[in-house]
C-alpha positions as CSV (number, residue, x, y, z in Angstrom):
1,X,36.6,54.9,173.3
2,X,40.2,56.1,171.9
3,X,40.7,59.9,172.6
4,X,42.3,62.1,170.2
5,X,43.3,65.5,170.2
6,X,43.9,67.7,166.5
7,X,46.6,70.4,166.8
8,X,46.7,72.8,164.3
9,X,46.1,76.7,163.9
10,X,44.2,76.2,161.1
11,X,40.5,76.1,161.5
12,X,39.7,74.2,157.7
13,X,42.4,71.6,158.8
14,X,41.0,70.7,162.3
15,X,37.6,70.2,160.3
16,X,38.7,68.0,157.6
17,X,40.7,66.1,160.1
18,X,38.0,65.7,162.6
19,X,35.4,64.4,159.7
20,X,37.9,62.0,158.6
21,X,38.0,60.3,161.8
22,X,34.3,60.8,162.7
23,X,33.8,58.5,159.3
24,X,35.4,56.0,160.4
25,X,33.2,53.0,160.0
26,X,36.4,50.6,158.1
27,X,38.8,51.7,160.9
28,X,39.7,48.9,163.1
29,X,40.7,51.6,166.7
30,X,37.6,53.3,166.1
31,X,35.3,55.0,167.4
32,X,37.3,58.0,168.5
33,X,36.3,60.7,171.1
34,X,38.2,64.2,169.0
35,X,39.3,67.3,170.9
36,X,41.1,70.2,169.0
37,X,43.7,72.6,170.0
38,X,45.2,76.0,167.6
39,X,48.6,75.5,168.7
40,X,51.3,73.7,170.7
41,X,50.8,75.8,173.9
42,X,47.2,74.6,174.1
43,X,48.1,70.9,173.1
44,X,50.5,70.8,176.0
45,X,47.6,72.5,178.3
46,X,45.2,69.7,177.4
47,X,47.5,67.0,177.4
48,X,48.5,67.4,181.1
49,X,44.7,67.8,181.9
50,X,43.1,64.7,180.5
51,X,44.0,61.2,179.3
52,X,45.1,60.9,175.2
53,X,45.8,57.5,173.2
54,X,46.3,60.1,170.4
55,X,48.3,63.2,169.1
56,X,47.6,64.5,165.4
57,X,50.6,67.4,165.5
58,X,51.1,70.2,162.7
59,X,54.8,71.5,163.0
60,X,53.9,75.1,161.5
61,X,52.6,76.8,164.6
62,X,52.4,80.1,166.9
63,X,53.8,80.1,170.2
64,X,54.7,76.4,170.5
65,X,55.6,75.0,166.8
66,X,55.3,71.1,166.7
67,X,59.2,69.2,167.3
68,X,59.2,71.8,170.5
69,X,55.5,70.0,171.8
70,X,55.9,66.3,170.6
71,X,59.1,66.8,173.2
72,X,56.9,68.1,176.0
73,X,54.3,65.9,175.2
74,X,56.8,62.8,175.4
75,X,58.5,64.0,178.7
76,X,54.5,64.1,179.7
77,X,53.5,60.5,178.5
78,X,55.8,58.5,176.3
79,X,52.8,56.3,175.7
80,X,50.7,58.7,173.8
81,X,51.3,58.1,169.8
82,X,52.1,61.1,167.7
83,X,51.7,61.6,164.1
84,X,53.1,64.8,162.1
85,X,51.0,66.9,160.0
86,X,53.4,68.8,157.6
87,X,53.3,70.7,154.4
88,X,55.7,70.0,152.2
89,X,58.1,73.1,153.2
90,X,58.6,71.4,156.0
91,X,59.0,67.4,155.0
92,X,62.3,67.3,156.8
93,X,61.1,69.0,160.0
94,X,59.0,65.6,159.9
95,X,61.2,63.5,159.5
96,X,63.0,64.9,162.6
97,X,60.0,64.5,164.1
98,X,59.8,61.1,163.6
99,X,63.8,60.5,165.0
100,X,62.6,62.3,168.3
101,X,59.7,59.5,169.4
102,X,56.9,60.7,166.7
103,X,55.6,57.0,165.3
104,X,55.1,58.8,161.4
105,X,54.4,62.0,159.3
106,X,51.3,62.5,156.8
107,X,51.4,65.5,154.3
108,X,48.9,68.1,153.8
109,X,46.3,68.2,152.6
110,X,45.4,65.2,154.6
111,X,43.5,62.3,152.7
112,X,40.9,60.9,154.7
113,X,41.8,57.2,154.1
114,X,45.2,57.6,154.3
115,X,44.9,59.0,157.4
116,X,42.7,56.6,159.3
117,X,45.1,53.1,157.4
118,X,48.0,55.3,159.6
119,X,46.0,55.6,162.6
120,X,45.2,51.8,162.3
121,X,48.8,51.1,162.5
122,X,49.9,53.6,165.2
123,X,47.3,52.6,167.5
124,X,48.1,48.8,166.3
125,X,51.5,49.7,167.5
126,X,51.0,51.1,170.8
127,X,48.9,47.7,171.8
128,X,51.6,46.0,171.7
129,X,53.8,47.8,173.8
130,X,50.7,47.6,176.1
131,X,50.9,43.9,175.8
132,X,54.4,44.0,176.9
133,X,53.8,46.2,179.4
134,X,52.2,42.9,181.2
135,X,55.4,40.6,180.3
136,X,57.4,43.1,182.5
137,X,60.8,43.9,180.7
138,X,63.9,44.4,182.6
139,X,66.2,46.6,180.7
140,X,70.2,46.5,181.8
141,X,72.0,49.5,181.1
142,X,75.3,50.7,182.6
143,X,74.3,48.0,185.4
144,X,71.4,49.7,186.2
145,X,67.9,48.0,186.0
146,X,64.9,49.6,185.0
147,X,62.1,47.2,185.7
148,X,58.3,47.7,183.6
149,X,55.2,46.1,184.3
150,X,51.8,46.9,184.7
151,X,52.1,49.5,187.3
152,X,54.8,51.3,186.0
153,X,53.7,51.6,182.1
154,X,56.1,54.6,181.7
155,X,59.0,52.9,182.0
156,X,58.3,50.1,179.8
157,X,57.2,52.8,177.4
158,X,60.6,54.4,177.5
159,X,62.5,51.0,176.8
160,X,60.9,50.7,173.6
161,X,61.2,54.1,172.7
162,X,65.1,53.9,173.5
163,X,65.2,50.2,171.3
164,X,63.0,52.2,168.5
165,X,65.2,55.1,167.8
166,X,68.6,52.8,167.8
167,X,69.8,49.9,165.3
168,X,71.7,48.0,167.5
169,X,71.0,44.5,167.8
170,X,68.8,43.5,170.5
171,X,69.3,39.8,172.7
172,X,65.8,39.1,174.6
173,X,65.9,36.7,177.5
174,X,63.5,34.5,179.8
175,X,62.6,31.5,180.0
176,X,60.0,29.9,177.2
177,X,56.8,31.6,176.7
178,X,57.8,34.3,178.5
179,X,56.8,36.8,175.3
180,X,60.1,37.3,173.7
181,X,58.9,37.5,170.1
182,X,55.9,39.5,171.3
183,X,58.4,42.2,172.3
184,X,60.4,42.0,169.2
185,X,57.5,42.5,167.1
186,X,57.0,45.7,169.1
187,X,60.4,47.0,168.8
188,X,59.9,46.7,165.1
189,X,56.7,48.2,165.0
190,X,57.9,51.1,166.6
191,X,61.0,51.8,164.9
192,X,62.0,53.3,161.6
193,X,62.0,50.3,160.2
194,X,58.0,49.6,160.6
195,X,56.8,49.4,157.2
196,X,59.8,46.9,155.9
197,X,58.8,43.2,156.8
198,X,59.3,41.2,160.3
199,X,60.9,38.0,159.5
200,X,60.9,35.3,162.5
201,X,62.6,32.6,162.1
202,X,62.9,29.2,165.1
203,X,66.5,28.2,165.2
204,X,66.0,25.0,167.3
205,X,63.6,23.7,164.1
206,X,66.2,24.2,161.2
207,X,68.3,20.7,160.7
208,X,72.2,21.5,160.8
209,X,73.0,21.1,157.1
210,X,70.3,23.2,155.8
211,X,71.3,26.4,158.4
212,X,73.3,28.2,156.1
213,X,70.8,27.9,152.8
214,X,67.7,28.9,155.4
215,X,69.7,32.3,156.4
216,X,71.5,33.3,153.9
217,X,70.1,30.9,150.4
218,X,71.7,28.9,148.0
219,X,72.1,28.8,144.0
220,X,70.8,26.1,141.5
221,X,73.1,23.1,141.5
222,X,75.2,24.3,145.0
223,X,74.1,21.2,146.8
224,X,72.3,17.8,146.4
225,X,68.4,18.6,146.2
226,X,69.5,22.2,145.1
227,X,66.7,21.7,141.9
228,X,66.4,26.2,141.9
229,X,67.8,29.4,143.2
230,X,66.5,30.4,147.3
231,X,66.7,33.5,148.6
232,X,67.7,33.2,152.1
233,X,66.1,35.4,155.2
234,X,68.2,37.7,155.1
235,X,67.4,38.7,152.0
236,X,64.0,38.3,152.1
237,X,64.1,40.5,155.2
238,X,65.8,43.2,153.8
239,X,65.2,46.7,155.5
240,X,63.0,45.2,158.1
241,X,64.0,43.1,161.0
242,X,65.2,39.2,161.0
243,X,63.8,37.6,164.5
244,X,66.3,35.1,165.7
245,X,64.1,33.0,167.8
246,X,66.2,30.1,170.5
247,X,69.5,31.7,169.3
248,X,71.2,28.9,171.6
249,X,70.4,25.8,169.6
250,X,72.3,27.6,166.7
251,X,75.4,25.4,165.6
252,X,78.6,27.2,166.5
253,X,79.8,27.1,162.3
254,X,76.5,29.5,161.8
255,X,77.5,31.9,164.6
256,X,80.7,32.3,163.2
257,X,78.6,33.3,159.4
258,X,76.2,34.8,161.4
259,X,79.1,37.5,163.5
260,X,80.0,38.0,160.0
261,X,77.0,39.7,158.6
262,X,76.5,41.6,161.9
263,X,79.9,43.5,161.7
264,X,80.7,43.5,158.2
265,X,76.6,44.0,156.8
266,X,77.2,41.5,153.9
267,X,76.8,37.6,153.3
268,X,77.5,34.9,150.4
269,X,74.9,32.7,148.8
270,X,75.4,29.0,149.1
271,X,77.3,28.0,146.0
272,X,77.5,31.7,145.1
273,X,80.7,33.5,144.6
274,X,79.1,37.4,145.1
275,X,78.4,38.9,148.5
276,X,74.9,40.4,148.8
277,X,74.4,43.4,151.6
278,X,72.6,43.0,154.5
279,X,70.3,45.9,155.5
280,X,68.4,44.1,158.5
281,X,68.2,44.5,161.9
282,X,68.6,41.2,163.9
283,X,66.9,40.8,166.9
284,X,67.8,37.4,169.1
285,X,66.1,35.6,171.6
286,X,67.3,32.5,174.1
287,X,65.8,31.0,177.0
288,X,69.7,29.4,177.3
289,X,72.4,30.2,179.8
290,X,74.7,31.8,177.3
291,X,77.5,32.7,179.7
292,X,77.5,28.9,180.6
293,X,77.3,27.5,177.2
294,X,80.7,30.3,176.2
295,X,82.2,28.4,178.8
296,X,81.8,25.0,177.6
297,X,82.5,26.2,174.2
298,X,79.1,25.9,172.7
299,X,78.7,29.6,172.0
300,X,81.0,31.7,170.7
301,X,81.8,35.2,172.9
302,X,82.2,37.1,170.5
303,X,78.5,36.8,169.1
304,X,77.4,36.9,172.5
305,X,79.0,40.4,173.1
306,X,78.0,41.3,169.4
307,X,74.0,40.8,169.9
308,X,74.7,42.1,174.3
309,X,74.3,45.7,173.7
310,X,70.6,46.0,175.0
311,X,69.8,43.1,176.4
312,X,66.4,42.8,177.6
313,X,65.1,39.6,180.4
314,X,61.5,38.8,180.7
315,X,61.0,37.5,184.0
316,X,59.2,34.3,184.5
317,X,55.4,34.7,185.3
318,X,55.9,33.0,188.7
319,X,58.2,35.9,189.9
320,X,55.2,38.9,189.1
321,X,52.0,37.3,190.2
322,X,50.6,41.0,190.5
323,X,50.1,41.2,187.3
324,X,47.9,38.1,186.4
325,X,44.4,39.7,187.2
326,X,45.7,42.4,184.2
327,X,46.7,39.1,181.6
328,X,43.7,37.3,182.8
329,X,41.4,40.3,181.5
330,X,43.6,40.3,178.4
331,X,42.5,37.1,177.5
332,X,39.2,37.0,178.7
333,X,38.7,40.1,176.1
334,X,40.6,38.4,172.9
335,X,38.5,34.7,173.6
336,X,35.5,36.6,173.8
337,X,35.9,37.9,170.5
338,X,37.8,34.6,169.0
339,X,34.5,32.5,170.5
340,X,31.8,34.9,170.5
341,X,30.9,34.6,174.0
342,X,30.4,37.4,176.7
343,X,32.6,36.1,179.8
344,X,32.6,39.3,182.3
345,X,35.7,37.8,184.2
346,X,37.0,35.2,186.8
347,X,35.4,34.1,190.1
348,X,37.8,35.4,193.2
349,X,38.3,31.9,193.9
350,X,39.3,30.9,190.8
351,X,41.6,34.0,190.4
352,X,43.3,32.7,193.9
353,X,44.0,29.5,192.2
354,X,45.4,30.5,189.7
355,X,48.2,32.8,191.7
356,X,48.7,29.8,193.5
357,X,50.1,27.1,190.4
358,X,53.6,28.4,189.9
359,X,53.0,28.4,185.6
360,X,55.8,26.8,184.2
361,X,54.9,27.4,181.0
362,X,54.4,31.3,181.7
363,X,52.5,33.3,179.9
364,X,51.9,30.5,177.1
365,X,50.5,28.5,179.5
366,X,48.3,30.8,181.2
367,X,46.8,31.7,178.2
368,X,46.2,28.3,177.1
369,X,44.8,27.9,180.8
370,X,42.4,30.4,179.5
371,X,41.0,29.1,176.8
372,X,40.2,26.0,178.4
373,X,38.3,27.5,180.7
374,X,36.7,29.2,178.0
375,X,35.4,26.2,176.0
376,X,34.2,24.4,179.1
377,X,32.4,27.3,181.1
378,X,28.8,27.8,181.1
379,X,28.2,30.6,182.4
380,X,29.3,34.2,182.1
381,X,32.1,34.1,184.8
382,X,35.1,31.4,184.9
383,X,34.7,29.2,187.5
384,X,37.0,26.6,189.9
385,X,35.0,24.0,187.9
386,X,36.4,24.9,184.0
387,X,39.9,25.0,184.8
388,X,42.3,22.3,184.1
389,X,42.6,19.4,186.0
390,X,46.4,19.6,186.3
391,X,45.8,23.2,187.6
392,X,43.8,22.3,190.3
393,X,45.4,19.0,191.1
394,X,48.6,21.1,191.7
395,X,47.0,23.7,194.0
396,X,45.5,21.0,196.2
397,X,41.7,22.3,194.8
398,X,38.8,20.1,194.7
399,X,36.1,21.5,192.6
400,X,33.6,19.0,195.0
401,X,34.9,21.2,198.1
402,X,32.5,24.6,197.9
403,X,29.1,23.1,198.2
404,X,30.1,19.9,200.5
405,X,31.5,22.8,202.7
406,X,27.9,24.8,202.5
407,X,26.1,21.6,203.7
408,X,28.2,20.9,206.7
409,X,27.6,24.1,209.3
410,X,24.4,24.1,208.6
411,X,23.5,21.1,209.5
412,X,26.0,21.9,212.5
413,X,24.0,24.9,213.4
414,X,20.2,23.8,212.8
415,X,18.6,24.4,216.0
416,X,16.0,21.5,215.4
417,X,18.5,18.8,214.1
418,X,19.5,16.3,215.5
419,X,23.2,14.7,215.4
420,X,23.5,11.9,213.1
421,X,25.6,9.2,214.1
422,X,28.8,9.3,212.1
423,X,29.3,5.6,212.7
424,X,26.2,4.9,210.0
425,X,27.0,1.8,208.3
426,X,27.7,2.1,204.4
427,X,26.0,-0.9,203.7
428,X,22.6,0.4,205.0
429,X,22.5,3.3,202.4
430,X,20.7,1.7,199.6
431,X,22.8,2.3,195.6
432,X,25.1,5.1,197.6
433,X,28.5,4.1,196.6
434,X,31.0,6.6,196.4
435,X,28.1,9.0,195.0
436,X,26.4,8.9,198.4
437,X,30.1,9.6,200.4
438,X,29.7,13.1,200.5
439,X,26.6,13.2,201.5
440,X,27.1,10.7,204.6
441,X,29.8,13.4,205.2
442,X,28.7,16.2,205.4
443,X,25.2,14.9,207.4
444,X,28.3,13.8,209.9
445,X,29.7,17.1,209.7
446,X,32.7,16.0,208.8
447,X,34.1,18.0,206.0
448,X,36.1,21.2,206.8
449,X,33.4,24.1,206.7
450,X,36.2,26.5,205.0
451,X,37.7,27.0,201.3
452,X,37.0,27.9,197.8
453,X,34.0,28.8,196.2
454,X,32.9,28.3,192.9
455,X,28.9,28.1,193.1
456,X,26.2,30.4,193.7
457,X,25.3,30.8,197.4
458,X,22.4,29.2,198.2
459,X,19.5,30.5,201.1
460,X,20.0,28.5,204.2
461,X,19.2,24.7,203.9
462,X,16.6,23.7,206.4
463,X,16.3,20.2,207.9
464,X,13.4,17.9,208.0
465,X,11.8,18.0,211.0
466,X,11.8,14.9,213.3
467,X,9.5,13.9,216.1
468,X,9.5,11.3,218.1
469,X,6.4,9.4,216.5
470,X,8.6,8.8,212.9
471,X,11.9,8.0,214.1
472,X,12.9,6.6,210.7
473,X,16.4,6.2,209.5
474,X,15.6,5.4,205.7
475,X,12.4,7.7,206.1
476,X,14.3,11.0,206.8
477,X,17.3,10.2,204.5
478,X,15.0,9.8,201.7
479,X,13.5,13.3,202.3
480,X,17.1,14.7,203.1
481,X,18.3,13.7,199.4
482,X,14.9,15.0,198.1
483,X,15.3,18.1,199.5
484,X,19.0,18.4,199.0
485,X,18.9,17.6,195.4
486,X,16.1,20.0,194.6
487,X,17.9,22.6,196.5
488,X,21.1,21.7,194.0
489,X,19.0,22.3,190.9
490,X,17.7,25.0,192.0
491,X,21.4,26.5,192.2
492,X,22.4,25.4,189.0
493,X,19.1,26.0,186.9
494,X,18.0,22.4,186.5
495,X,21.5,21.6,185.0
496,X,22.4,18.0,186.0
497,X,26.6,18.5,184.6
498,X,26.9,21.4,186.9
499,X,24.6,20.0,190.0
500,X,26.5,16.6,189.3
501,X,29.9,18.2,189.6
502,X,29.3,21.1,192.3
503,X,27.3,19.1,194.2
504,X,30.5,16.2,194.3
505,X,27.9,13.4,193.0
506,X,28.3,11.2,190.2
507,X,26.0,12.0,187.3
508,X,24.3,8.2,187.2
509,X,23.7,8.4,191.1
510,X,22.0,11.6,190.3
511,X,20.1,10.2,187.2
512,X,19.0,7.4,189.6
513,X,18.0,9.4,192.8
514,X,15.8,12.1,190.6
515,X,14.1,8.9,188.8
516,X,13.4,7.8,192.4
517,X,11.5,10.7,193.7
518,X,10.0,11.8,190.9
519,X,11.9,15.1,190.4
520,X,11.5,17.3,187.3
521,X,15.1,19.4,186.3
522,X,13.9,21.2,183.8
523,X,11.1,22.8,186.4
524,X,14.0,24.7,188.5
525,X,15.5,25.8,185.0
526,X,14.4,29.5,186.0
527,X,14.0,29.4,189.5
């Protein structure tokens, strides 16, 4: 639940507010848990005692007035969103407000609707920066890093507020699917720029000849296949931001154009002899080495040092390992909603392989990962067995491992068995083939009795007993598998595609051996 505090001296005001947000039943950040405070003194009190995602500020107060707290309460915790409640008197007081790290400003009296579609979009805004807060920004300034990730949320909190309050071009960095348009859409969201449109465009997917009419449009007739006028990004983008994504695969004609509008804020049409001005902010993105390709003369350094003032690198997801618990609950909680399942989390061993594989395709990938595991599991926890093959192949996992491993020691350990002979010849085990491997293994005691775990734990497996009187090869292995496959259904609730797979045999060998002794699955399906 999303806390909120109400700050204003007067008492009619903190009513109206807090019934507003109490009726809130179209709000998408709803419900909300509402605290009130008369003035800026008392906001500041109750924001250094307790936890708020939320700050509703008048500016017209005793003892503290508003701009004075929204800096306190900034210093405090950048991450807490703050909107401006303001008469009309003081409209420009608001808008100050807004230049010092407020996200807006709603006038008095406050419409209930009006208020809660701007609460939407605050809160909306302060997810994503949470989001980023897991890709881990490094920010370089003065040659001084200042590194964010999930444990220092403050910090990556203050980048965006610096990015949010400027107009400077940004460059992102990291390698592919790192999050780079992720934290361009937050940078927008956050700035003054928030209500004006976001405008990606993929340089590496635009053919050479039709660059210049994609960015900056063309007239009727300027070009074969010309048949109308196009308005270009840049003007479709106008007051919002234009989201350069694999700035490297640019052609170097474009970056000349494109230097152009950044210093001189206007462009030309296609066929068009009238410059239109640009009022957009570019942000760029590259998983390129820039300073190599300036050196080989396939980017120009004077862009580079154009879009270099706040350069921001995204670290590869195999350099902050820490933080893949906090993106694996991430996901979990957006497929749960996208699939309409309840998936509580990820088994320890399956969280161990996954900080194991070294993710090449970063954060992309992982989420991908995800997913998979998400359509495959059956149960309410991911498991070793639903991830991809390629993952576990990687890691040196075998799925087959856990249970095999269970069956070994205690066989090993039985104080009645006796030692099979790990000599047995293959050919005496009636239909095993590579079904009945595993289990001539681990009767041996053979397999390794360590490793993952991605099953239930079952009770202690007891062995048949054997006296002397019914020293029977084929006799006791018959009422080993018996017992052992029962035992395996009973693990997996009579499911044979989870006994087949934990239990490392094939799913026709098991067919044929429950046929054979007359077993039931669907009679362990609840025990």
């Amino acid at each position: 639940m999303l806390r909120v505090l109400v700050v204003d001296d007067d008492q009619g005001l903190r009513f109206s507010v807090r019934e507003a947000l109490a009726s809130n039943s179209n709000s998408a950040c709803g419900p909300f848990e509402i605290a009130e405070a008369v003035d800026g003194m008392e906001a500041i009190e109750k924001v250094r005692a307790q936890r708020f995602d939320l700050v509703l500020l008048d500016v017209d107060m005793p003892r503290l007035n508003g701009l004075e707290a929204l800096k306190l309460i900034k210093e405090h915790d950048p991450s807490i969103v703050v909107i401006i409640m303001t008469a009309y008197a003081t409209i420009d007081d608001a808008v100050r407000a807004v230049k010092e790290g407020a996200y807006n400003y709603v006038s008095k009296p406050v419409k209930g609707e009006e208020l809660l579609k701007l609460v939407d979009r605050a809160l909306s805004a302060q997810a994503m920066i949470s989001s980023i807060a897991a890709s881990a920004p490094v920010l370089m300034e003065a040659g001084r890093k200042i590194i964010g990730n999930t444990a220092e949320m403050q910090k990556v909190f203050n980048i965006i507020n610096r990015l949010s309050k400027v107009d400077t071009p940004v460059l992102i960095r990291g390698a592919s699917g790192t999050g780079k348009e992720l934290v361009a859409r937050a940078i927008h969201a956050n700035s003054a720029r928030k209500d004006e449109k976001f405008v990606a465009i993929n340089c590496s997917a635009i053919p050479e000849n039709l660059f210049e009419s994609e960015l900056f449009g063309h007239e009727k007739g300027s070009f074969t296949g010309a048949h109308e006028r196009k308005i270009g990004r840049f003007q479709f983008a106008e007051g919002g931001t234009l989201f350069l994504d694999e700035l490297g695969d640019m052609p170097v004609m474009m970056q000349v154009k494109l230097l152009r509008v950044l210093q001189e804020k206007v462009f030309t049409p296609v066929g068009s002899n009238r410059e239109i001005e640009a009022n957009v902010r570019v942000i760029a993105a590259t998983n390129r080495p820039l300073e190599q390709m300036i050196q080989e003369g396939k980017f120009r350094e004077d862009l580079f040092y154009r879009l270099n003032v706040v350069p921001i690198f995204l670290p590869a997801l195999a350099d902050r390992k820490n933080d893949i618990d906090t993106l694996i609950n991430s996901f979990i909680k957006k497929f749960n909603s996208a699939h309409g399942k309840r998936i509580i989390g990820m088994s320890p061993d399956a969280i161990s392989v996954m900080k194991k594989y070294a993710w090449p395709g970063n954060i992309r990938e992982l989420e991908n990962v995800i997913e998979h595991a998400f359509i495959l599991e059956n149960t309410n926890t991911l498991t070793l067995a639903s991830l991809p093959e390629n993952v576990l192949t990687s890691t040196g996992t075998s799925v087959s491992q856990p249970l095999v491993a269970q069956a070994a020691p205690l066989v090993a350990s039985s104080t009645n068995a006796q030692t099979v002979d790990s000599s047995v010849d293959r050919g005496d085990i009636e239909g095993d083939e590579d079904g009945d491997e595993a289990l001539e293994a681990s009767l041996a005691g053979q397999l390794p009795t360590g490793g993952l775990s991605s099953a239930p734990q079952a009770a202690p497996m007891e062995m048949v007993s054997i006296n002397g009187d019914t020293l029977d090869f084929n006799k006791h292995k018959e009422a080993f598998e018996r017992e052992f496959i029962i035992k395996a259904l009973k693990m997996f609730k009579g499911r044979i595609n989870q006994t087949a797979l934990h239990a490392n045999i094939p799913k026709k060998t098991l067919l044929r051996k429950i046929e054979k002794y007359g077993i039931i699955a669907k009679d362990y399906a609840d025990k």
